[in-house]
C-alpha positions as CSV (number, residue, x, y, z in Angstrom):
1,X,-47.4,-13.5,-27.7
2,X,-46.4,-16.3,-26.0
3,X,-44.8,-16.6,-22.3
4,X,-41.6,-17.6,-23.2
5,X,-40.7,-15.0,-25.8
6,X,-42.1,-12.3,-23.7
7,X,-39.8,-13.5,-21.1
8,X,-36.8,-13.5,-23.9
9,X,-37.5,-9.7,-24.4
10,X,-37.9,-8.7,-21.2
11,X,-34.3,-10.4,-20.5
12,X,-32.7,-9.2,-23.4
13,X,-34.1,-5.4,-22.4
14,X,-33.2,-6.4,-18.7
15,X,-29.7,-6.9,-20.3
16,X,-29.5,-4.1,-22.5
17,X,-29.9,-1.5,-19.2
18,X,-27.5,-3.7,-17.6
19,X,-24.8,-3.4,-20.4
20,X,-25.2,0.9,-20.6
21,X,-24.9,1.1,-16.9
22,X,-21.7,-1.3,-16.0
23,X,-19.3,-0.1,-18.6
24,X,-15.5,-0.2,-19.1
25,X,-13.3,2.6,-19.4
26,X,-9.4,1.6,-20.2
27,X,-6.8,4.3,-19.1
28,X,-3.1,3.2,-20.2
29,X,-2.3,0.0,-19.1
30,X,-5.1,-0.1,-16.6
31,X,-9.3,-0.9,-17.5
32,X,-11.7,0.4,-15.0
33,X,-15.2,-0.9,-14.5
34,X,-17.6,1.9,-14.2
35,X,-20.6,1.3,-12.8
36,X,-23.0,5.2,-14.3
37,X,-25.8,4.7,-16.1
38,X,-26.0,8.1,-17.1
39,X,-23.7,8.1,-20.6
40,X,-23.0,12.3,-20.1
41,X,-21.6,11.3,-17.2
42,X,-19.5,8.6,-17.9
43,X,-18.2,10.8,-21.1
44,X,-17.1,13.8,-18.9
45,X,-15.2,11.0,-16.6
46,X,-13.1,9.8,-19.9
47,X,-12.2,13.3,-20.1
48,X,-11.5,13.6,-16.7
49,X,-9.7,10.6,-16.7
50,X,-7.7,12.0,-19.5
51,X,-6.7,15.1,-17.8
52,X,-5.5,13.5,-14.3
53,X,-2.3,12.0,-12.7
54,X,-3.6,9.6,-10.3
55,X,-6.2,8.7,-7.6
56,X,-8.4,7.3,-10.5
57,X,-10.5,5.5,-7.9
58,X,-11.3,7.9,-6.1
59,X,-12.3,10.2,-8.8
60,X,-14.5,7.2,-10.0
61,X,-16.1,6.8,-7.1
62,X,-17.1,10.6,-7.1
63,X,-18.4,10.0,-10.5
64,X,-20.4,7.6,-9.8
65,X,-21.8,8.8,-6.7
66,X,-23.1,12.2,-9.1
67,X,-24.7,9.6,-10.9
68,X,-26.6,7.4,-8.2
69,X,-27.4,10.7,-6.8
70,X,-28.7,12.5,-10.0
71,X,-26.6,15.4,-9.5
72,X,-27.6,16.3,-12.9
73,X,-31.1,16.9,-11.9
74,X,-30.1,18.6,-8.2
75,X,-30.3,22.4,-8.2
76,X,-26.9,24.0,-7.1
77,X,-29.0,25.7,-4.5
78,X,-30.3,23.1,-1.9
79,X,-29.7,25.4,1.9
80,X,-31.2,28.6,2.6
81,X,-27.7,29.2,4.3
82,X,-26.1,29.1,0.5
83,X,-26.0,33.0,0.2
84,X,-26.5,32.7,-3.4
85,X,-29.3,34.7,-5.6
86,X,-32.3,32.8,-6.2
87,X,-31.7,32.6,-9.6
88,X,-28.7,30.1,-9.2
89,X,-31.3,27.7,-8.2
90,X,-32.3,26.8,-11.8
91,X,-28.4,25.2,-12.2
92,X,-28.1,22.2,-11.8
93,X,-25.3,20.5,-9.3
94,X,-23.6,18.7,-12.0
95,X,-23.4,21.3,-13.7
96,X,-22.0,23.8,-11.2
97,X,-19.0,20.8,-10.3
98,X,-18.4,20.6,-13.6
99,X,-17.7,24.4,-14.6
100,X,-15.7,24.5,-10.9
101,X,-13.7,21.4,-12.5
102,X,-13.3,22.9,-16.2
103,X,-12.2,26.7,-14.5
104,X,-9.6,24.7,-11.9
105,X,-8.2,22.9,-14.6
106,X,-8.0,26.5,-16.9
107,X,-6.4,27.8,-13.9
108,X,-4.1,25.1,-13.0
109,X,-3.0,25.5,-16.8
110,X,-1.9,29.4,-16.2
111,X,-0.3,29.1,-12.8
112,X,1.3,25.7,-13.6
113,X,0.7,24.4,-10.0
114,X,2.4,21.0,-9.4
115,X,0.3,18.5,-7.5
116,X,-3.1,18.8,-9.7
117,X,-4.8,16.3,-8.8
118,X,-5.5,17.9,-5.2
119,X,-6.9,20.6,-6.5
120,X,-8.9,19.1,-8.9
121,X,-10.4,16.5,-6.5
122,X,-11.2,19.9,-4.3
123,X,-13.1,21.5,-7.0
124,X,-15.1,17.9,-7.7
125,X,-15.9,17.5,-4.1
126,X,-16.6,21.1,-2.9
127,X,-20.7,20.9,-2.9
128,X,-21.0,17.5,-2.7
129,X,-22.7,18.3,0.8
130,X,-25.5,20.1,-0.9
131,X,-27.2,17.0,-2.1
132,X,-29.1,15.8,0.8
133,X,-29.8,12.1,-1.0
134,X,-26.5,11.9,-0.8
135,X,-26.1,12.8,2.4
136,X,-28.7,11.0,3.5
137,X,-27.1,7.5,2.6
138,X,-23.7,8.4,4.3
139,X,-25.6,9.2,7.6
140,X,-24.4,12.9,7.4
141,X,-26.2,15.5,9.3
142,X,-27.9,18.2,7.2
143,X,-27.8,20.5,10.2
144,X,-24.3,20.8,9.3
145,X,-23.4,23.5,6.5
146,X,-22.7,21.9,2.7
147,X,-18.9,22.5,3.4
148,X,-18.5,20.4,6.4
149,X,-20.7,17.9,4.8
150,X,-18.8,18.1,1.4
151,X,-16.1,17.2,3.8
152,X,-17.5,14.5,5.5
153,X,-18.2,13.0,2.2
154,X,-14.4,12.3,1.3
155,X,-13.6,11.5,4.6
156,X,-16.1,8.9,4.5
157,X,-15.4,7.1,1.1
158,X,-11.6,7.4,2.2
159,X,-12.0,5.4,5.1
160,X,-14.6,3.3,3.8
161,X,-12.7,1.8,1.2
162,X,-9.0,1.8,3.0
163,X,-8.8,-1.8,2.7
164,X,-8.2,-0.7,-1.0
165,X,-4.6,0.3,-1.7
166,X,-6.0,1.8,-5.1
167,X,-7.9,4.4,-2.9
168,X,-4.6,5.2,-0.4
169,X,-3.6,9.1,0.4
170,X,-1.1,9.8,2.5
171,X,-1.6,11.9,5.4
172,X,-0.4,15.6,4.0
173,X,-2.6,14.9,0.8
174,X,-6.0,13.8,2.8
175,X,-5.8,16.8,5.0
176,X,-5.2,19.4,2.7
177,X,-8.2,18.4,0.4
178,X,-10.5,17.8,4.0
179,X,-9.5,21.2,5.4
180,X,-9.8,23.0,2.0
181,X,-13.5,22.0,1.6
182,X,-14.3,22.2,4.9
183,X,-13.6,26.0,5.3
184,X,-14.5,27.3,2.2
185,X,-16.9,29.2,2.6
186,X,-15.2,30.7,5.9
187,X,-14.1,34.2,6.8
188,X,-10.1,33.5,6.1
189,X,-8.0,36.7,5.1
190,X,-6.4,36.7,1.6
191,X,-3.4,36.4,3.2
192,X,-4.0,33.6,5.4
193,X,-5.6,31.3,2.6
194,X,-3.5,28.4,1.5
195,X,-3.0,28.2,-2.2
196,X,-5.9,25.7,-2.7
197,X,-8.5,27.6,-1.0
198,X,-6.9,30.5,-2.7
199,X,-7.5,28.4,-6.2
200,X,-10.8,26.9,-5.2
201,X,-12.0,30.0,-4.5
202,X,-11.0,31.6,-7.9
203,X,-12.3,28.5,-10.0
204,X,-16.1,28.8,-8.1
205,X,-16.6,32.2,-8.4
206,X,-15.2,31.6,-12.3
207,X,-17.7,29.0,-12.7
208,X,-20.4,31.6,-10.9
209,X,-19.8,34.0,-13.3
210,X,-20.3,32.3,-16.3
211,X,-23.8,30.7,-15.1
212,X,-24.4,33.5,-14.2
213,X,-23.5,35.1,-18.0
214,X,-26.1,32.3,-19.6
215,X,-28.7,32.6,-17.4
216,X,-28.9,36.5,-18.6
217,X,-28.3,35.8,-22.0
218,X,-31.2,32.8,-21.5
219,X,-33.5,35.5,-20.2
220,X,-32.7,38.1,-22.7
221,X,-33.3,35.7,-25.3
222,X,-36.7,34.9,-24.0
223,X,-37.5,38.4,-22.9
224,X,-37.1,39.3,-26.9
């Protein structure tokens, strides 16, 4: 083959990646370019998008961050210090935000709590911290547990990008999503626990319990 074609092709495939990773995703009145080559991904962020009132950069950025990250090949297990059963390990991080985003949103449904979107950007972000790549490239200490480092994380891309009015919080908002992630996985009495931790707590163990429900039925199934 000659030089020149083979250079065509390898443009044209050079292209073709570029074209499935930098996509477009319209919302109303407003078109957001989305920069996930992973298409699962980008497809559970239409529905996301579809579901939300606002802060739709921020939630993009935390979409594309699971991608660049491969949260959907990171177990859900990455700390000895997670005080979950070993068999957890074989779900995937993606996965796990996922079912903590679908049970929120289930929740939020029955209790018809007002301000969603801070509890569903609290179920997205909760275990960010357990995926040290990620970590890693926002210079965030892995000696710290995955809830301060969760934390960290949206602090970080908050003031990162606060040049960008499409990413402003006010004060009230930013703290109770920091605070919320931060301590939740610390001893708080019931009746000391805000209404998010309250509801992020509910939606995780939801989301637990029904990994939990398929990785039995998976090993049943193979047992048989």
């Amino acid at each position: 083959m000659h030089m020149s074609w083979k250079r065509m092709l390898v443009n044209m495939k050079l292209s073709e990646i570029g074209n499935t990773k930098i996509k477009a995703l319209g919302n109303g009145d407003q078109n957001f370019n989305v920069s996930i080559s992973n298409n699962a991904i980008f497809l559970d962020l239409k529905d996301v998008f579809s579901k939300i009132d606002g802060y739709k950069n921020i939630y993009l950025k935390i979409f594309e961050d699971m991608s660049e990250f491969n949260f959907i090949d990171t177990s859900s297990v990455t700390d000895n210090g997670d005080d979950l059963p070993s068999i957890y390990g074989s779900i995937f991080l993606y996965e796990h935000t996922m079912n903590s985003f679908k049970c929120m949103f289930e929740y939020l449904q029955q209790e018809q709590r007002i301000q969603i979107d801070l509890y569903l950007l609290i179920a997205l972000l909760h275990d960010f911290g357990k995926s040290h790549s990620l970590c890693e490239h926002y210079g965030i200490k892995l000696s710290d547990s995955h809830c301060i480092r969760s934390a960290k994380y949206f602090k970080i891309i908050i003031e990162n990008n606060n040049d960008d009015s499409s990413f402003e919080i006010d004060e009230t908002s930013f703290n109770i999503i920091y605070k919320t992630i931060y301590n939740h996985h610390s001893f708080i009495p019931e009746e000391k626990q805000s209404q998010f931790l309250e509801a992020l707590i509910i939606a995780d163990r939801k989301a637990r319990k029904i990994e939990l429900d398929f990785l039995e039925a998976k090993r049943d199934s193979d047992d048989s």
